[in-house]
VEXTI-883292 format. One line per 2 residues: their letters; for each residue x, y, z of C-alpha. Coordinates in nm, 3 decimals. Layout:
<sites>
a	X Y Z ~ ...
</sites>
This chain:
<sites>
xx	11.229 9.835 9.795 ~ 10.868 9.774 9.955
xx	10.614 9.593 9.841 ~ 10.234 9.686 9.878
xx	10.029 9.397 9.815 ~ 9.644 9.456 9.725
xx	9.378 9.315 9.865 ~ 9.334 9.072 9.597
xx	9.649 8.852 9.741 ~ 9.661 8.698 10.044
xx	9.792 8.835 10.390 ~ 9.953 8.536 10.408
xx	10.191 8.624 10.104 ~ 10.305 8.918 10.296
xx	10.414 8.725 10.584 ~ 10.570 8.445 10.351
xx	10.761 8.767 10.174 ~ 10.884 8.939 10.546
xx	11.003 8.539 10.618 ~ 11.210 8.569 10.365
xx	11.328 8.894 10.445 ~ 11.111 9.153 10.218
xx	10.984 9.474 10.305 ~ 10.610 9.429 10.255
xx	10.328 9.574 10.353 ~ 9.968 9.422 10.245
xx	9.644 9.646 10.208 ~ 9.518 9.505 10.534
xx	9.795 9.682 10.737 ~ 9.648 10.042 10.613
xx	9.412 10.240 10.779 ~ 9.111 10.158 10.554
xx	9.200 9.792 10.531 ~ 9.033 9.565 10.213
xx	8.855 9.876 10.193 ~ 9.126 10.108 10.028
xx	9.029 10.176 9.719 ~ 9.218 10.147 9.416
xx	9.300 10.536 9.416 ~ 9.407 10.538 9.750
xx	9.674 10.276 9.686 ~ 9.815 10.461 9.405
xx	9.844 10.747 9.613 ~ 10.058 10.583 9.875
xx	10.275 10.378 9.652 ~ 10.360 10.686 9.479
xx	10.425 10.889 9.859 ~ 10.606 10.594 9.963
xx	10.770 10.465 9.683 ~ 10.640 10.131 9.718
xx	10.601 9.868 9.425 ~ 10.249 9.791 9.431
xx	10.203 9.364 9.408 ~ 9.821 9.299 9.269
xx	9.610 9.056 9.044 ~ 9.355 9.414 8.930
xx	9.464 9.441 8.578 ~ 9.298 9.803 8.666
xx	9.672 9.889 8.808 ~ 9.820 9.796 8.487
xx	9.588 10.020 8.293 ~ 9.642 10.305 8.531
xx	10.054 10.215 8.493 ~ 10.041 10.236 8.104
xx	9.775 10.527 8.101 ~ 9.877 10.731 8.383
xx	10.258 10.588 8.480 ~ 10.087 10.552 8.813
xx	10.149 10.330 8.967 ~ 10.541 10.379 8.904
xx	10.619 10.027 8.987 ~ 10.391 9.736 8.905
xx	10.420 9.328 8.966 ~ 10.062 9.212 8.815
xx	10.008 8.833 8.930 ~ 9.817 8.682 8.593
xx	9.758 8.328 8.743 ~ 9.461 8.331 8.686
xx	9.176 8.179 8.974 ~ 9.512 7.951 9.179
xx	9.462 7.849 9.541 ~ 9.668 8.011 9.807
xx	9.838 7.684 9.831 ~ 10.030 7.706 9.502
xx	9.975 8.082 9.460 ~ 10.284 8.155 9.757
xx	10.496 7.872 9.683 ~ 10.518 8.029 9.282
xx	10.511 8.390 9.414 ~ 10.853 8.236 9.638
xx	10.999 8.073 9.392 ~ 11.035 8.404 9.169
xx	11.037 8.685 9.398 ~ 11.413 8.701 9.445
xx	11.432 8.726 9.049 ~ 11.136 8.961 9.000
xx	11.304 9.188 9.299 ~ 11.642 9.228 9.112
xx	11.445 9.293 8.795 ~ 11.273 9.585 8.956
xx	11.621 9.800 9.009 ~ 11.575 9.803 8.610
xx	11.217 9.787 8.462 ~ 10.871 9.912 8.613
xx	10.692 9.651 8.496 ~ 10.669 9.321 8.584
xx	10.428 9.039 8.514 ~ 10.420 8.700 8.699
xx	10.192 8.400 8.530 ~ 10.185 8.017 8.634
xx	10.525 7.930 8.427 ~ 10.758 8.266 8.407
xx	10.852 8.599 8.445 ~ 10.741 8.847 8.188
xx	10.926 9.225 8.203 ~ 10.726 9.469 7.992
x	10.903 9.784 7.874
</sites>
């Protein structure tokens, strides 16, 4: 599984997420950068089958509405430094990355794991 983070999350998450041995690829890495819009990133997580990582509840609207995109972790922290944001993001992903082989969607506040059928 891959994971495209958005724009909204830090590059530094993706690297953090390749350390510990990921596939990840962060909006910054595509050809339109911060810049891609929301449409474009649907588009290539459904081409690439990629599990789209984001904090735009936009995504889960377009998820429920649309079923695009297929696969969805929405980060609901809330406004969270970068400092606490990773270590919480690592401390679940291992969890949140088995629960993906079963369920689409996947929501991540400051305290737990939610799976929404």
């Amino acid at each position: 599984m891959t994971y495209l983070i958005d724009a909204n999350l830090p590059f530094k998450l993706a690297y953090f997420l390749k350390e510990k041995g990921f596939e990840v690829v962060h909006t910054d890495q595509l050809p339109n950068k911060e810049r891609t819009s929301d449409k474009e990133i649907r588009e290539i997580a459904l081409k690439q089958n990629y599990i789209i990582v984001t904090k735009d509840a936009d995504f889960l609207d377009s998820h429920l509405l649309q079923d695009s995109p297929k696969k969805l972790l929405l980060i609901t922290t809330g406004n969270i430094v970068n400092k606490k944001l990773i270590p919480l993001i690592g401390l679940y992903f291992s969890k949140i990355d088995e629960l993906f082989r079963t369920y689409n969607l996947i929501e991540l506040n400051e305290s737990e794991v939610k799976v929404h059928e």
